[in-house]
C-alpha positions in Angstrom: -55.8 35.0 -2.7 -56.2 31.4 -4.6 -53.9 33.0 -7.2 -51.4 33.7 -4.3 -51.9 30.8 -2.5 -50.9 28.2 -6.3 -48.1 30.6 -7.0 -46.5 29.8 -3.7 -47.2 26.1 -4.4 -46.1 25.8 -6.9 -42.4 27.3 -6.4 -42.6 24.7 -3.1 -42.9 22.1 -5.7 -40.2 23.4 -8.1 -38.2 23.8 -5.4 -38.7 20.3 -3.7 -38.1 18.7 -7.6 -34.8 20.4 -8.4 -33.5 19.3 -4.6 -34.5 15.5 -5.2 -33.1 15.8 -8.5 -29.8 17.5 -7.7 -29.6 14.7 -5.2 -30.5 12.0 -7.7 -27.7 13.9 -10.0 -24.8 13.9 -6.9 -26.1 9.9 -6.1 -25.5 8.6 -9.3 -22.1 10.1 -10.5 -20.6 9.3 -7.3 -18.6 5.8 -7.8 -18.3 3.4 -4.2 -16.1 0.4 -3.9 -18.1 -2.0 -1.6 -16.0 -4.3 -0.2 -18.3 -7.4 1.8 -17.3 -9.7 4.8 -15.7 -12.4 2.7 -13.4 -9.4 1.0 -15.3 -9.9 -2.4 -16.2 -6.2 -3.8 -18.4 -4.8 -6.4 -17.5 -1.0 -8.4 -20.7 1.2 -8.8 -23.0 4.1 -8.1 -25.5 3.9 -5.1 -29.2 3.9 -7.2 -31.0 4.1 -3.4 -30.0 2.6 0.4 -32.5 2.0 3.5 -31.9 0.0 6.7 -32.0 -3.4 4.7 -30.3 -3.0 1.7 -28.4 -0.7 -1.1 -29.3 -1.4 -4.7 -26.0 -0.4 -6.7 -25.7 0.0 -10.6 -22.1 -1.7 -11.7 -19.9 -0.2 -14.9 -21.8 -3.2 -17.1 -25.4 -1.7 -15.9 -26.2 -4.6 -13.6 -28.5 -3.7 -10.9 -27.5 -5.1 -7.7 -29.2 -5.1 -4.1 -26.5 -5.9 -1.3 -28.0 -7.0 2.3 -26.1 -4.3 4.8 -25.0 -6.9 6.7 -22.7 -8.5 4.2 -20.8 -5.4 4.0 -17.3 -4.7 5.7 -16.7 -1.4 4.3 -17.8 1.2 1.6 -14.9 3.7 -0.2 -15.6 6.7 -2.3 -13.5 5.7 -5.4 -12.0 8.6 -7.4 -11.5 9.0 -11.2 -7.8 8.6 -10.7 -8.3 5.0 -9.3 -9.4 4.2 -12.9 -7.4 3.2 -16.6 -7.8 5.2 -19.7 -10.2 2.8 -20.8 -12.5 3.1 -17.6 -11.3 0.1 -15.8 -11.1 0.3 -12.1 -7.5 -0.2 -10.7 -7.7 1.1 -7.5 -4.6 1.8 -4.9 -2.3 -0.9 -4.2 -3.0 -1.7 -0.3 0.6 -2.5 0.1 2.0 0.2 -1.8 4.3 1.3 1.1 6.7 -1.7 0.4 8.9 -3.4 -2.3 10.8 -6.0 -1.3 13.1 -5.1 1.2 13.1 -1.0 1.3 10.1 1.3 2.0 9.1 5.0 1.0 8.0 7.7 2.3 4.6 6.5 1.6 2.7 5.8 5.4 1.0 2.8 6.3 -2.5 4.2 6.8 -4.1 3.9 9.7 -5.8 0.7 11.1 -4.6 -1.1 7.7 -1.5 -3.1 9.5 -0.2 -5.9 7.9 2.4 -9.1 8.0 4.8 -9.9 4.9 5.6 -13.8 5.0 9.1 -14.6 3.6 10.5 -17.6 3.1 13.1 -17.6 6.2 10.3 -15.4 8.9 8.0 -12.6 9.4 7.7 -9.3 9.0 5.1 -7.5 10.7 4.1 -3.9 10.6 1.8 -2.0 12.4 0.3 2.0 12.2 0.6 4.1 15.2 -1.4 6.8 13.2 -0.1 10.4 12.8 2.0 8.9 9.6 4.2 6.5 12.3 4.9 3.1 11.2 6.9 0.4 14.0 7.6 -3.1 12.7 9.5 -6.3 13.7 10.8 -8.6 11.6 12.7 -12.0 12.0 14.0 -15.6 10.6 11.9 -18.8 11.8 14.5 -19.4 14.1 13.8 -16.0 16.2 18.0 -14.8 14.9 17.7 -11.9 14.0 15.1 -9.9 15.4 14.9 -6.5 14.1 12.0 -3.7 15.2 11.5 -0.7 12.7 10.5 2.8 13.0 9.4 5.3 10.0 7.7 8.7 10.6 6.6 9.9 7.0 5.6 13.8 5.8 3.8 14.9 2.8 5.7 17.4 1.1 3.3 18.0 -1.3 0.5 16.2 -3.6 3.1 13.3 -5.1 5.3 13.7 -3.0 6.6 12.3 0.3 9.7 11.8 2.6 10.2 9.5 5.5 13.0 9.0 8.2 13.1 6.3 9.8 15.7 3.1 11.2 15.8 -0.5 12.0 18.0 -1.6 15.1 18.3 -5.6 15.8 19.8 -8.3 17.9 21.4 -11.8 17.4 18.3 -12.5 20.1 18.9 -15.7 22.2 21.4 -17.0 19.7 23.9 -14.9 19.6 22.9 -11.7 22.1 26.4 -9.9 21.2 25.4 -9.7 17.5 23.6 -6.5 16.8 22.8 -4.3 13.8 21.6 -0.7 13.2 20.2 1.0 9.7 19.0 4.6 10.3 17.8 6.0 6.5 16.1 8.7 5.0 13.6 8.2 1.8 11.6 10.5 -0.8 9.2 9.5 -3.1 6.8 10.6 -5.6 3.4 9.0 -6.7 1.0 7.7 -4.6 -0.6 4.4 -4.1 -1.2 3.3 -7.4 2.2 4.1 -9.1 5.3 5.5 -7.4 9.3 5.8 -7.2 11.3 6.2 -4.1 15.1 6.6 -3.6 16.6 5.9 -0.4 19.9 6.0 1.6 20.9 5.1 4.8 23.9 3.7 6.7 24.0 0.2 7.7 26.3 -0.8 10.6 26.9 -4.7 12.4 29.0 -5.4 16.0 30.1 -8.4 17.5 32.5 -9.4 20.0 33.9 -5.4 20.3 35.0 -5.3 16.5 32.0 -3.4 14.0 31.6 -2.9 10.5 29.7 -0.3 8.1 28.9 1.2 5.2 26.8 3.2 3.2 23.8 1.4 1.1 21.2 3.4 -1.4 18.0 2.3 -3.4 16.1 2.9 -5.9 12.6 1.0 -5.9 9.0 1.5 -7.6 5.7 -0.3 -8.4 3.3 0.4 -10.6 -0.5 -1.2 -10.5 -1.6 -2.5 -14.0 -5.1 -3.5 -13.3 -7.0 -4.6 -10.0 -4.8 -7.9 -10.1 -1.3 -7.1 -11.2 1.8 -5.1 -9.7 4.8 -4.6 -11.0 7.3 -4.2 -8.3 11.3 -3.4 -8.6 13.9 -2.9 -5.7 17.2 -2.5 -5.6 19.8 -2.4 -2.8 23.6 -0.3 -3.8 26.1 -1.1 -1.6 28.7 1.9 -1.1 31.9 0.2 0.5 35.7 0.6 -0.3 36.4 -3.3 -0.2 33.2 -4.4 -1.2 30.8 -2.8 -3.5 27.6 -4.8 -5.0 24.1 -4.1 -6.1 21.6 -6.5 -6.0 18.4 -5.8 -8.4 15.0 -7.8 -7.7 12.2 -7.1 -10.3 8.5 -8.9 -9.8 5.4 -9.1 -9.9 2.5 -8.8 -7.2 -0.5 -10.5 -7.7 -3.5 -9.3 -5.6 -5.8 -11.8 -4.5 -8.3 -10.4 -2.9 -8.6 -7.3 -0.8 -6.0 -7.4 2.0 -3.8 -10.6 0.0 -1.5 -10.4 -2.3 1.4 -12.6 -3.6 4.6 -11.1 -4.8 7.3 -13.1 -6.9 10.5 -11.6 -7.7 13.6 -12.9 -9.4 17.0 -11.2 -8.4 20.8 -10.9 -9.9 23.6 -9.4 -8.2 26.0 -7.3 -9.9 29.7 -7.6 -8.2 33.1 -6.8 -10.0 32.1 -5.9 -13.6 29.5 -9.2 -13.9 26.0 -10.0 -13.2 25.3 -13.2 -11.4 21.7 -14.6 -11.2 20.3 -15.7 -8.2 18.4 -19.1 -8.9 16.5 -18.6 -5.7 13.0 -16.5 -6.2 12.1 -14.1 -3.6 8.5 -15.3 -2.6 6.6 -13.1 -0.2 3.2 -13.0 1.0 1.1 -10.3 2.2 -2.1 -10.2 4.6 -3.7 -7.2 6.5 -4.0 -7.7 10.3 
């Protein structure tokens, strides 16, 4: 019966070590970004967590205890969100934009944001179930513009998005109005992508209307867990009138939900390229 009775016990025991251990095992491969109230974040692996406290190990093998309450959020962080060297890059929280086009790429949910321009503000907001609705307009309130994109994953890299702007000369001039339905697809994700676009951009005033087609090509690319590079390009489809204005830059990422973007554009007309001495200066913040 004794024999019985320490056999038994034994296997409990074996039993209860392999469980902690397979925990211990799961715990310490599994990378978290944890991101605190004052948007600061630290990279690691969770070494143990109570009411109080988590104690994290970081890639240089610092130990760290954070106080719960100092912490906004906590994201599992996969091995694609790293560099071939190990370095943590991370998803670019504004990948959805360029400069001026989208893709098919969906705000995600909760994370809406504002992009400051030099002449106004463009907000954009997540209605969830991959809808985005936006309005944009100059300092002045002329034009104001609201925006609509429904996006679909089409498969693992790959995404496509309808969507349209429709606007108003507003208090200034209420006859003026202007109306871009377009179609996007894309391929990436949030951390490197390419999107091509097309759409059909018409303006009215006093009864007489113009149009025309317009197409893009755009894409950004995250360096590291600072940098961006970021390219748009708007193609101009017209039988009088056919330009294409390029605007390659940079996007530097402050902290988590601020970035700056800087972008310096040429417009190619009739044969020539003509540089636009003017930078394109945007701002981003999460809402």
């Amino acid at each position: 019966m004794k024999t019985i009775l320490f056999l038994l016990s034994f296997l409990c025991l074996t039993s209860i070590g392999f469980s902690q251990n397979d925990t211990i095992s799961t715990q310490f491969t599994t990378t978290y970004r944890i991101i605190k109230n004052d948007d600061s974040e630290l990279i690691g692996k969770i070494l143990s967590e109570d009411a109080r406290e988590i104690l994290i190990l970081t890639s240089d093998n610092r130990e760290v205890y954070i106080p719960q309450h100092v912490i906004k959020k906590m994201e599992l962080v996969n091995s694609s969100d790293f560099d071939n060297r190990g370095t943590f890059v991370g998803e670019d929280k504004f990948a959805t934009r360029y400069f001026f086009t989208t893709n098919g790429l969906p705000v995600k949910k909760g994370e809406h944001y504002v992009q400051w321009n030099l002449y106004g503000p463009d907000f954009q907001f997540s209605l969830g179930n991959n809808i985005g609705v936006g309005v944009m307009t100059s300092w002045v309130g002329m034009p104001i513009i609201g925006t609509i994109k429904k996006s679909w994953e089409l498969g693992e890299n790959t995404q496509f998005a309808v969507g349209g702007l429709l606007g108003t000369g507003s208090w200034i001039n209420p006859e003026f109005g202007l109306a871009l339905p377009f179609a996007s697809l894309s391929y990436g994700n949030r951390r490197s992508n390419i999107a091509f676009s097309a759409g059909y951009g018409a303006v009215w005033s006093d009864g007489s209307s113009n149009g025309a087609a317009l197409v893009s090509i755009a894409g950004m690319k995250k360096l590291s867990s600072k940098i961006s590079l970021v390219f748009d390009s708007i193609i101009l489809l017209s039988e009088s009138n056919d330009f294409t204005l390029f605007i390659p830059g940079i996007r530097w990422h402050q902290s988590q939900g601020r970035s700056f973007q800087i972008g310096f554009s040429a417009l190619s007309t009739d044969g020539g390229i003509i540089p636009i001495p003017i930078p394109m200066v945007q701002w981003y913040r999460s809402l």
